[in-house]
C-alpha positions in Angstrom: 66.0 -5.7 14.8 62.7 -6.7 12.9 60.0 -3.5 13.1 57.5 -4.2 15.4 53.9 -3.8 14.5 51.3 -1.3 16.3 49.0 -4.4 17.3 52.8 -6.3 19.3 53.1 -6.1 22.8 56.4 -3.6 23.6 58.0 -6.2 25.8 57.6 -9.6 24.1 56.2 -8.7 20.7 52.8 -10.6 21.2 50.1 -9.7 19.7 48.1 -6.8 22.1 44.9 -8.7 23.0 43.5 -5.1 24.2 44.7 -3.1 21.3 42.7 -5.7 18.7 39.9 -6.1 20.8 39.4 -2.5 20.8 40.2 -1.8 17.3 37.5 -4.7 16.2 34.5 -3.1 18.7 35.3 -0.2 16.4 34.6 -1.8 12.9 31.5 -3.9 15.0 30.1 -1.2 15.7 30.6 1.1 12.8 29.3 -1.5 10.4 26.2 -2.1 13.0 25.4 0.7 12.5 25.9 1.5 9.0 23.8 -1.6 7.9 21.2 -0.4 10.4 21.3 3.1 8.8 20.8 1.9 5.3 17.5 -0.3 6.4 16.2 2.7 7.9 17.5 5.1 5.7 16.7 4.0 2.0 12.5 4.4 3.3 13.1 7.6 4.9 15.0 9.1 1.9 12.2 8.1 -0.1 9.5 9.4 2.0 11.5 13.0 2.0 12.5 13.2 -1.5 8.9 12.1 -2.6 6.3 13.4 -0.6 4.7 16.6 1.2 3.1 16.8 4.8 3.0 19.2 7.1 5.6 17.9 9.8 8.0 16.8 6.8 9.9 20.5 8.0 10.2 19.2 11.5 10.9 15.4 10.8 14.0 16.9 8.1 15.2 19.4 11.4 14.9 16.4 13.7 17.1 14.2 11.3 19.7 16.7 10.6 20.3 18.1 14.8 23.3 15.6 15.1 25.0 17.9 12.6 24.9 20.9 14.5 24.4 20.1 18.1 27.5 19.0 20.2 27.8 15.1 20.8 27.5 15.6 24.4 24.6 17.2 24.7 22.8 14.3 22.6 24.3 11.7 24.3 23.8 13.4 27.4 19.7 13.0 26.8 20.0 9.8 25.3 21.8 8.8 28.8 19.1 10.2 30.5 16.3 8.3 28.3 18.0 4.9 29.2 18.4 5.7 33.4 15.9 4.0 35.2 14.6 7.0 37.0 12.8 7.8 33.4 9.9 6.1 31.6 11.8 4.4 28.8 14.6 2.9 31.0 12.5 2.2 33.4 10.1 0.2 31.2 13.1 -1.7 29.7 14.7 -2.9 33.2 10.9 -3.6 34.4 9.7 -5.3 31.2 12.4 -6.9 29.3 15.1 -6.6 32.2 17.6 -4.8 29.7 20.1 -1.6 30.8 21.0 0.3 27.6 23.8 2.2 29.7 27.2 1.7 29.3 26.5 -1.2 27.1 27.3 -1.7 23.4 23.9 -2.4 22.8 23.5 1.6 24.2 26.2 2.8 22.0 24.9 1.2 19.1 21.5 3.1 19.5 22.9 6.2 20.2 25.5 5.9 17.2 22.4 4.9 14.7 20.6 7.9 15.6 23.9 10.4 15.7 24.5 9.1 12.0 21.1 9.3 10.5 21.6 12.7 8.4 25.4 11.1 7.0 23.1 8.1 5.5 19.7 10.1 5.2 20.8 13.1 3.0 23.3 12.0 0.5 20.4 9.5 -0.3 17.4 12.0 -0.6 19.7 14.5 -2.3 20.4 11.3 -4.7 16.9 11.0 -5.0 16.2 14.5 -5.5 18.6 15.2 -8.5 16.3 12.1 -10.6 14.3 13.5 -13.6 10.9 13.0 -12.4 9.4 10.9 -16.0 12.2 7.8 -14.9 9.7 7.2 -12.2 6.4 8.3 -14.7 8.2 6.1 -17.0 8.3 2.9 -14.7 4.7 3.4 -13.2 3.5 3.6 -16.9 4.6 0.3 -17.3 3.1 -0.6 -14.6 5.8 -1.3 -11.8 5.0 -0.4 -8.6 6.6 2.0 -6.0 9.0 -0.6 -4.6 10.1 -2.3 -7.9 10.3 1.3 -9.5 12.6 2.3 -5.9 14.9 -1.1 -5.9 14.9 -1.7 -9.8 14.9 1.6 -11.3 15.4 4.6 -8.9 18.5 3.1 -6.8 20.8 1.6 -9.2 20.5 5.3 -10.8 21.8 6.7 -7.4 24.8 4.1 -7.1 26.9 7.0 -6.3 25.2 8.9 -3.9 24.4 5.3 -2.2 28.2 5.0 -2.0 28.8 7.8 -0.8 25.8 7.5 2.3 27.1 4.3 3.1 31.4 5.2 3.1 30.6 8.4 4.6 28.1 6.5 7.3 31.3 4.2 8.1 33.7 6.5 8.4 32.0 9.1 10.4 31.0 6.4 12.8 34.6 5.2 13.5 35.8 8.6 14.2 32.2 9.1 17.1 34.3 10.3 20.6 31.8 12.3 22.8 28.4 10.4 22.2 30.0 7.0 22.8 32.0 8.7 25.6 28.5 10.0 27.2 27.1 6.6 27.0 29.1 4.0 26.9 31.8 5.3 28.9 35.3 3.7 28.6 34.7 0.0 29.6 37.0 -2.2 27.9 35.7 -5.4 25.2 32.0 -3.3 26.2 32.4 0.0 24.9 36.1 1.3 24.2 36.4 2.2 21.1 39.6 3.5 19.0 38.3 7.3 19.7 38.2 7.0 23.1 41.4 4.5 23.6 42.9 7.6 21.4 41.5 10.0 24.3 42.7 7.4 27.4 46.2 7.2 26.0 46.7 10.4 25.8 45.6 11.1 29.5 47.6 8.1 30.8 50.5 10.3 28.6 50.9 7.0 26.1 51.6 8.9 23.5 52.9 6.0 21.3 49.5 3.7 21.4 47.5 6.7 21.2 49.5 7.4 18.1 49.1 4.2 16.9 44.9 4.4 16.9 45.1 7.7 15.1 47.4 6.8 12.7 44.9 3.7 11.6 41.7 5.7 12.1 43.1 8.3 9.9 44.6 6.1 6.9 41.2 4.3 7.1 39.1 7.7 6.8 41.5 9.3 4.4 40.8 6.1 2.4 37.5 5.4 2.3 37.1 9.3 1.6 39.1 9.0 -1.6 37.0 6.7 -2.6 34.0 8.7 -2.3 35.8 11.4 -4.8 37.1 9.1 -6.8 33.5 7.7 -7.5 32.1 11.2 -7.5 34.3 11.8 -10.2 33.8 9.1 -12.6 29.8 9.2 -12.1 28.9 13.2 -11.7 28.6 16.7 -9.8 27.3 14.2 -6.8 29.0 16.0 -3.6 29.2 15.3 -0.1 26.2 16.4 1.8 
């Protein structure tokens, strides 16, 4: 009898239309939001590694709170920011007639701002560890800041760039509770791997649940060799 694969129906061996949909919303929306992170993220780093101000303390805490505060309770106020009953939802279903809740649009947002320290620090730490005369070096010749950032500064940081962006992915495939909070479980909207993992498990489908963890955690465990593998070869660079 020929092995049936995780994506084949049990009865018929088709291919699961609901186990690929959900397993491609996953890589949508962790690569949305990776290449969103990296726009915002290579500016950010650079303001943080490169300059002082007085709120750069409090900008640094606000950017790092998703590591230490539960998903929940973020997603829990970033639910509340996109109800209707509160300014900004309220603005958005009065002025561009838009609901971020339960949504993928809503996920996406909320996933962007969860990952912001996975992409932010590894590139400011990146940053940080450059001798300060490459960038005397390149204004001396007179390149400006964003040649001497795109042309000089980054491709010296290839690593830690690597590793903000793998790290980004990966972290963002795994997300349960803030994609839980507000995006619920609708499926082909907002079901993702980590909470099909979750619904599975509480329907007591113990073999499809098994079959999203197994991928998410070959996928992880890869790209996570990578990142040590690169580490190696280029330096001391670790993760965050």
């Amino acid at each position: 009898m020929p092995t049936r694969l995780p994506f084949q129906n049990r009865r018929n061996n088709a291919v699961d239309p609901d186990f690929l949909q959900t397993l491609l919303l996953t890589f949508k929306l962790a690569a949305s939001t990776t290449v969103i992170l990296l726009v915002i993220g290579l500016p950010v780093a650079w303001l943080l590694a490169y300059s002082n101000f007085t709120l750069k303390p409090i900008l640094e805490a606000l950017i790092s709170m998703p590591l230490v505060l539960p998903p929940t309770v973020l997603g829990y106020y970033i639910l509340l920011a996109y109800s209707p009953r509160y300014w900004f939802g309220e603005w958005l279903a009065r002025v561009v007639n838009v609901r971020l809740a339960f949504s993928f649009e809503g996920i996406l947002i909320a996933s962007v701002i969860f990952g912001l320290p996975f992409m932010i620090q590894p590139l400011q730490s990146g940053l940080r560890s450059l001798p300060e005369s490459l960038r005397e070096a390149s204004y001396t010749l007179g390149k400006s800041e964003t040649v001497t950032f795109f042309k000089v500064l980054l491709p010296n940081i290839r690593p830690a760039l690597i590793t903000a962006i793998t790290l980004t992915f990966a972290h963002c495939i795994g997300e349960f509770g803030i994609v839980l909070m507000v995006g619920g479980n609708m499926q082909g909207v907002t079901r993702v791997a980590s909470v099909a993992i979750y619904d599975e498990v509480q329907s007591l489908n113990f073999t499809r649940a098994n079959e999203y963890a197994f991928i998410l955690f070959a996928i992880s465990f890869v790209l996570l060799t990578i990142i040590y593998s690169i580490n190696r070869k280029q330096g001391s660079w670790k993760l965050l």
